[in-house]
C-alpha positions as CSV (number, residue, x, y, z in Angstrom):
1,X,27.0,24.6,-0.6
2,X,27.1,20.7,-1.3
3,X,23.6,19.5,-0.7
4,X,24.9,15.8,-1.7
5,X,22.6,13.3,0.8
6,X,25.9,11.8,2.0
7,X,26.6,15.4,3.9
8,X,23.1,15.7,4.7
9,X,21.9,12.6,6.5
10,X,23.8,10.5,9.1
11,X,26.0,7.8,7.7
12,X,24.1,4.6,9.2
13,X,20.8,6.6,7.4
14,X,22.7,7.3,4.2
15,X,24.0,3.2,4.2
16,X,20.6,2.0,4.7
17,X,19.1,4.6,1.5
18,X,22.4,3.5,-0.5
19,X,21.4,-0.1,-0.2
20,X,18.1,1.2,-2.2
21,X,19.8,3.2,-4.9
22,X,23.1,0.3,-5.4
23,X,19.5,-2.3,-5.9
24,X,19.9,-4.9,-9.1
25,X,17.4,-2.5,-10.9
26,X,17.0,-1.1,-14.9
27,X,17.7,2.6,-13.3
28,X,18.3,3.1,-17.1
29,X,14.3,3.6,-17.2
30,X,14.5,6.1,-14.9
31,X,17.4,8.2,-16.4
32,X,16.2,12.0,-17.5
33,X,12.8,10.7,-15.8
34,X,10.3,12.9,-13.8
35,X,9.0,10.8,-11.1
36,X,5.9,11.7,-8.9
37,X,5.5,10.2,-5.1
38,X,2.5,10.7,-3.2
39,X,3.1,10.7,0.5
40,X,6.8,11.1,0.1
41,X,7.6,12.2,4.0
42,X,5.9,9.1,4.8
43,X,8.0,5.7,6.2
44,X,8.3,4.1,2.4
45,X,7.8,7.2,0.5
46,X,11.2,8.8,2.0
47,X,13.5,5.8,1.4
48,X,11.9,6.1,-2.6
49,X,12.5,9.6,-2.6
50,X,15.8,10.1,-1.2
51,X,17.2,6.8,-3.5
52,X,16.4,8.6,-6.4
53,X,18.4,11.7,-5.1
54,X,21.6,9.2,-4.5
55,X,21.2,8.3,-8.0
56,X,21.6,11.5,-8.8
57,X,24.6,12.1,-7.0
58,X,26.7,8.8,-7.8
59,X,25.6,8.2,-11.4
60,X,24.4,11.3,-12.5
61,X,21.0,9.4,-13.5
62,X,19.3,13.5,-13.5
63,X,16.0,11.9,-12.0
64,X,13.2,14.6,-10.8
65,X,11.2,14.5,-8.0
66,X,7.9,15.8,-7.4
67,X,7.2,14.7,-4.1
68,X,3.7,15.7,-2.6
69,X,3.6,15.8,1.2
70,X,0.4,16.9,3.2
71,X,2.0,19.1,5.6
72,X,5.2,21.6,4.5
73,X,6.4,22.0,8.4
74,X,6.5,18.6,8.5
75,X,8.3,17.7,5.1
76,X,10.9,20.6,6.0
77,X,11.8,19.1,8.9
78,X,12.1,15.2,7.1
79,X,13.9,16.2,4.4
80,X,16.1,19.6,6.1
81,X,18.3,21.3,3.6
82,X,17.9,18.3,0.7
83,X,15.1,20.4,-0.1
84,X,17.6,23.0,-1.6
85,X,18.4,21.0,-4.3
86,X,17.2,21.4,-7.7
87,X,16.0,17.6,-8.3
88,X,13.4,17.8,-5.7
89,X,10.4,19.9,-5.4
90,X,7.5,19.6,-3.2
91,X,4.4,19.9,-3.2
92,X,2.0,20.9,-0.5
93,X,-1.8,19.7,-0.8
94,X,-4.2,16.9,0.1
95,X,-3.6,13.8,-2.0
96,X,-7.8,13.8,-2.2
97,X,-7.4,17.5,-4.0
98,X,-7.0,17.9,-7.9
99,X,-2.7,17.7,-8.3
100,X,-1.4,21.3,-8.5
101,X,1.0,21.2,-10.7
102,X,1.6,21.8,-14.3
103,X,4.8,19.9,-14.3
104,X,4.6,16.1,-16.2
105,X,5.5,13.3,-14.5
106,X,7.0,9.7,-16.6
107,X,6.4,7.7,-13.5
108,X,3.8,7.8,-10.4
109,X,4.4,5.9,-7.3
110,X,0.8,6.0,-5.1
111,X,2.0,6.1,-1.9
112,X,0.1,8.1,0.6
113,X,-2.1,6.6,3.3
114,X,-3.1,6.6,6.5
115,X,-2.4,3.5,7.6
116,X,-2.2,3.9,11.5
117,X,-5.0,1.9,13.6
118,X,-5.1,5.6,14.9
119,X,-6.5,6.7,12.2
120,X,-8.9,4.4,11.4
121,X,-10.3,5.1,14.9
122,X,-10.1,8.7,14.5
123,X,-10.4,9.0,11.0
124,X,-12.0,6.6,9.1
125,X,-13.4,8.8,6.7
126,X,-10.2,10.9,6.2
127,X,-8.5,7.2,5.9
128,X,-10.9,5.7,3.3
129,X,-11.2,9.3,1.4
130,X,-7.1,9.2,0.9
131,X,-7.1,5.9,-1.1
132,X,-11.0,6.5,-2.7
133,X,-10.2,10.3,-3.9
134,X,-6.9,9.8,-3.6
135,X,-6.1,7.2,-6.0
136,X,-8.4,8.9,-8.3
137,X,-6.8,12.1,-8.3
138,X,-3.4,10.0,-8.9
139,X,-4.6,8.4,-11.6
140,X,-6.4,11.5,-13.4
141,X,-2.7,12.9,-13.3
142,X,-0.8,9.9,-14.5
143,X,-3.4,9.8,-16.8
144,X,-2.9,13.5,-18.2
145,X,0.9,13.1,-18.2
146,X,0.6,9.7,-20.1
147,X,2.5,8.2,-17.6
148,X,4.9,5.1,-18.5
149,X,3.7,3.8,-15.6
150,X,1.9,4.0,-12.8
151,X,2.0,2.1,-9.6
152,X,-0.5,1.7,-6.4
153,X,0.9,0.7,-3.3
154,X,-2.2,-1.0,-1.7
155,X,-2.0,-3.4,1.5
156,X,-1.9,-7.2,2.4
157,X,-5.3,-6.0,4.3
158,X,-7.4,-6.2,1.0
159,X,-7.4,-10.0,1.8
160,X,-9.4,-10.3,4.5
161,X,-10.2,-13.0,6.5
162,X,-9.4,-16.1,4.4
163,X,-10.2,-19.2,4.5
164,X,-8.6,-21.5,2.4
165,X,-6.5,-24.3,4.6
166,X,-3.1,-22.8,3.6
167,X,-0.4,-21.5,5.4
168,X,-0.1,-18.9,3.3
169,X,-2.2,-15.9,1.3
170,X,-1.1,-15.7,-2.5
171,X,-2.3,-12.9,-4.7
172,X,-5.3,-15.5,-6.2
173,X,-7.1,-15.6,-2.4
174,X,-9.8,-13.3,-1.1
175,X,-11.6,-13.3,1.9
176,X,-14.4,-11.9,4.4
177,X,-14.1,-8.0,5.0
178,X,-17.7,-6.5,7.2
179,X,-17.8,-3.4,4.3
180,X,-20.1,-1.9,6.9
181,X,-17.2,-1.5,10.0
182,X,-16.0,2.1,10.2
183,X,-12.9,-0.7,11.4
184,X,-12.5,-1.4,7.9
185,X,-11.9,2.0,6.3
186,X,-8.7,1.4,5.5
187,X,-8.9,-2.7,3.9
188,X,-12.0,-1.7,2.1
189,X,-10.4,1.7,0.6
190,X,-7.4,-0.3,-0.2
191,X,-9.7,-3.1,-2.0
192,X,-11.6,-0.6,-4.4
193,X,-8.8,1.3,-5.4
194,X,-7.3,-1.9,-6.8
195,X,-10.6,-2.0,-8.7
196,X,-10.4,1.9,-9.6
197,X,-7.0,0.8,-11.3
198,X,-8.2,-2.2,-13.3
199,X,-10.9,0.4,-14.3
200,X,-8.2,3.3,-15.7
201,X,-6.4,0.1,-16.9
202,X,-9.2,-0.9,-18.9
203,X,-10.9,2.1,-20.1
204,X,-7.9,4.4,-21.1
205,X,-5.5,1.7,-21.6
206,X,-3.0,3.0,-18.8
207,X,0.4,1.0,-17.3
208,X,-0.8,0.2,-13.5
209,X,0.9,-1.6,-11.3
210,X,-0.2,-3.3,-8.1
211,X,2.1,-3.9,-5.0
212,X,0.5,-5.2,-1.8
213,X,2.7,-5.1,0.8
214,X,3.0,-7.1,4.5
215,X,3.7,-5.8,7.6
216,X,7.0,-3.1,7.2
217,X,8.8,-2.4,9.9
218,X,12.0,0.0,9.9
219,X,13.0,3.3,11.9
220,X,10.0,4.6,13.2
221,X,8.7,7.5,15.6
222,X,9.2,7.0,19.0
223,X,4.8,7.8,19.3
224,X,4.6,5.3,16.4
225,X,1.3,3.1,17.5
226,X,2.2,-0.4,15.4
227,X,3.1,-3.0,17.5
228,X,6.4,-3.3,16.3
229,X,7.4,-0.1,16.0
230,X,6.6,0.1,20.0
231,X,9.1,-3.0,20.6
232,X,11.8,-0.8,18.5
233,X,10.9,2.3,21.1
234,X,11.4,0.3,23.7
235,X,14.7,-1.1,23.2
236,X,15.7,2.3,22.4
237,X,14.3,3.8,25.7
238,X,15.9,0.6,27.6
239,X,12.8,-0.5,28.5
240,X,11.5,-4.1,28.7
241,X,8.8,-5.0,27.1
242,X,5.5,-6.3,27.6
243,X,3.1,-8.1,26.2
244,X,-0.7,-7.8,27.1
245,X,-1.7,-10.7,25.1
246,X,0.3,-14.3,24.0
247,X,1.5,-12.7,20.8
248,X,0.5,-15.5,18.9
249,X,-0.6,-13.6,15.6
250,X,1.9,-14.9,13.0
251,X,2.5,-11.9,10.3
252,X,4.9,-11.6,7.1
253,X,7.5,-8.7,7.7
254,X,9.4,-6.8,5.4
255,X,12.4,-4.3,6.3
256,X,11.7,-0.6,4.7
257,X,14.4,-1.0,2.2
258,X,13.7,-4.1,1.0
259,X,10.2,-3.0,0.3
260,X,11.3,0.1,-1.4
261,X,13.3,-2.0,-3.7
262,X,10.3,-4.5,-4.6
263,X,8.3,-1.7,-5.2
264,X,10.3,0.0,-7.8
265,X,10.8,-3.6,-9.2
266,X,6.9,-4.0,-9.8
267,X,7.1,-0.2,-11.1
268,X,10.0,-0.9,-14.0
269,X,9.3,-4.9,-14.3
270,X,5.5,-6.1,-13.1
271,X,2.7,-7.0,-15.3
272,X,0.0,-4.3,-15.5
273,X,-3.1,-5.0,-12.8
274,X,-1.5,-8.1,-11.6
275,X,-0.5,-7.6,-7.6
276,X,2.3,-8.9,-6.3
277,X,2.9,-9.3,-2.6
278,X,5.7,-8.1,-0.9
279,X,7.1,-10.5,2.0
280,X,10.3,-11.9,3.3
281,X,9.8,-15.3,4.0
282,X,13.2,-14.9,6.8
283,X,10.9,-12.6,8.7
284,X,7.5,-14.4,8.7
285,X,6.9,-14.7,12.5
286,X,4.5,-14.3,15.4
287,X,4.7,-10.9,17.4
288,X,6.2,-12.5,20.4
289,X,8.9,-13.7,18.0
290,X,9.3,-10.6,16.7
291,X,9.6,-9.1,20.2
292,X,11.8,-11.9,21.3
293,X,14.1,-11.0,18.8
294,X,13.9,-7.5,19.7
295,X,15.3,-8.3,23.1
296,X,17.8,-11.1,21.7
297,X,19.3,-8.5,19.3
298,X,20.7,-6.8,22.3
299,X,21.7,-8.9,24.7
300,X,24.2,-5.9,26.2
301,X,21.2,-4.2,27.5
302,X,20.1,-6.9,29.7
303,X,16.0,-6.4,28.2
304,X,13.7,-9.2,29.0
305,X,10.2,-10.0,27.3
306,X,7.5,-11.1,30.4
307,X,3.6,-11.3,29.5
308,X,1.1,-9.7,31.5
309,X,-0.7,-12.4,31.9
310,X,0.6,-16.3,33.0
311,X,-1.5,-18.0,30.7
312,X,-0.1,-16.0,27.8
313,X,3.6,-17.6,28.5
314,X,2.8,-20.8,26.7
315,X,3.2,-20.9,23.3
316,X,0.3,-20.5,21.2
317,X,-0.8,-23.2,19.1
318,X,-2.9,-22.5,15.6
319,X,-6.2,-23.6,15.4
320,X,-7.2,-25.4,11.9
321,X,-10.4,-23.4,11.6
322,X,-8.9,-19.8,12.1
323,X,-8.0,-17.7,9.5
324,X,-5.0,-18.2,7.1
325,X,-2.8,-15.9,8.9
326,X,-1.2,-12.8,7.1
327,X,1.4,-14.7,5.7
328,X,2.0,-13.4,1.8
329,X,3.7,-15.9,-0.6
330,X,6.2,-14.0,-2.6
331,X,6.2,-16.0,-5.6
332,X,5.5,-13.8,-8.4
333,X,7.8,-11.3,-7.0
334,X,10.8,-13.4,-6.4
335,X,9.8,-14.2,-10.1
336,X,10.5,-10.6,-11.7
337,X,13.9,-10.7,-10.1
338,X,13.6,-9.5,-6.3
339,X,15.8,-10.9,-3.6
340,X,15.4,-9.8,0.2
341,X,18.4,-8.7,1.6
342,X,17.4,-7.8,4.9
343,X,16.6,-10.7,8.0
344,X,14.7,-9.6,10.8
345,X,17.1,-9.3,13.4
346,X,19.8,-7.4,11.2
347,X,16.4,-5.0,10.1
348,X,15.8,-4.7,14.0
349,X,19.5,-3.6,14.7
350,X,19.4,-1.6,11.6
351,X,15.5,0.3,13.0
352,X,16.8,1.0,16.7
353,X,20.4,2.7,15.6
354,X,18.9,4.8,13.2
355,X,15.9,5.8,15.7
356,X,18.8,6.3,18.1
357,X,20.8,9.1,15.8
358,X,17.4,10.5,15.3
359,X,16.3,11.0,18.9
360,X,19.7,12.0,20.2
């Protein structure tokens, strides 16, 4: 039976992965390469996963993947009959357990986290534990395989609340996080596992990278509990949306598979312990921009954005003594050779057909 991902995914799905795998990249690093992804049903750790198997199938790069996923039910039913195929195995454990296998992996991409505001509500511990214990079970293994390199995906939330006067948060800046918030679980988790790498780094001379990504959005669950994921379900459930505030928070986006491609250019081409953020400049906008496009992107379905409260209608005007808002400069990246390909509206068209196919 061909278990080829073209014949196993739909073909708007399959486009969107083949825009990962066709990426300007040195896949020649990766060629005869066992690769290891943490959290690899997870939104970004499926587009890595299932690039690497395109490889495969186009240009016979004979890439193996160990992906570790938390819950087998789950994975089998994100991943279907591609797990047949003999370039992918999974594995089934807690990230925050020692990594069951004896197989040795040339690359490791960090990737699981939980990082749903349901969670850290819920959670916290189980959300702080995953990048603590988590990113030091990671790097024990990378450590034991002698990894060629190793890469963290950590957050844009290990900034804080900065203060600086700029428009814009570059790697360099670090502000306030209250390390005694349960609230916090997540940004403070994400903050000392950066330190946990520069400590591997340091002590046993390991190949870490560092990739702090902004907001990504993409095809999402339908129960998904990010704002923007719930503008994406609405449009798909022909529902106008709502806003219970003035959306006035401005916020660097990023579509799924342009992150997926920055992060496996800070994997082959970054500078060990030296983060680079992950932002599209196209997409930085406020959340009522964001949901205005939303509704703008489908003008057929006659959607309207309304606020809940009159007030909220007026556009919001930044205050010089808030905090910098989560806008990432992309400098370094765009320095190593990444290029977004993906605008915001063309990402939001892209999010609700593929949701679509997947809730049919």
């Amino acid at each position: 039976m061909d278990y080829s991902i073209d014949n196993q995914v739909d073909r708007i799905i399959y486009n969107d992965l083949l825009s990962v795998a066709n990426a300007d990249l040195p896949w020649s690093q990766l060629q005869n390469k066992t690769i290891f992804i943490t959290g690899a049903g997870g939104f970004i750790g499926y587009y890595l996963t299932m690039a690497m198997l395109i490889r495969n199938d186009i240009y016979g790069d004979n890439i193996k993947v160990l992906a570790l996923v938390r819950n087998r039910e789950k994975a089998e039913k994100r991943f279907g009959d591609v797990l047949l195929r003999n370039d992918i195995e999974i594995l089934v454990q807690d990230v925050c357990d020692n990594i069951e296998t004896e197989e040795k992996a040339d690359y490791v991409i960090h990737a699981a986290s939980q990082a749903s505001a349901y969670f850290f509500e819920n959670d916290p511990v189980g959300t702080i534990d995953a990048n603590l214990t988590g990113t030091y079970k990671v790097l024990e293994y990378a450590k034991k395989c002698d990894a060629v390199s190793t890469l963290f995906v950590s957050s844009l939330k290990v900034y804080g609340a900065v203060h600086t006067g700029n428009e814009f948060i570059s790697e360099t800046d670090i502000g306030y996080i209250d390390q005694v918030s349960y609230k916090n679980c997540y940004a403070q988790g994400k903050r000392a596992s950066e330190t946990l790498c520069a400590s591997f780094h340091k002590q046993y001379d390991m190949p870490i990278k560092i990739a702090r990504p902004s907001y990504i959005y993409g095809p999402s669950s339908l129960n998904d509990d990010r704002v923007w994921a719930q503008f994406i379900a609405n449009v798909v459930r022909n529902e106008n949306i709502l806003l219970k505030s003035n959306g006035g928070a401005y916020r660097s986006f990023c579509y799924v598979t342009d992150t997926a491609v920055a992060l496996l250019t800070i994997l082959l081409k970054g500078k060990d312990v030296y983060p680079y953020n992950i932002a599209n400049k196209d997409s930085d906008v406020t959340i009522r921009r964001f949901a205005k496009a939303a509704v703008d992107a489908f003008p057929q379905r006659g959607l309207t954005l309304s606020f809940a409260n009159k007030e909220d209608e007026k556009e919001p005007q930044r205050s010089p003594m808030e905090a910098t808002p989560e806008i990432l400069d992309n400098t370094r990246l765009l320095s190593i050779g990444w290029t977004p390909k993906v605008n915001l509206v063309d990402g939001i068209k892209k999010s609700v057909a593929i949701v679509e196919i997947q809730n049919k």
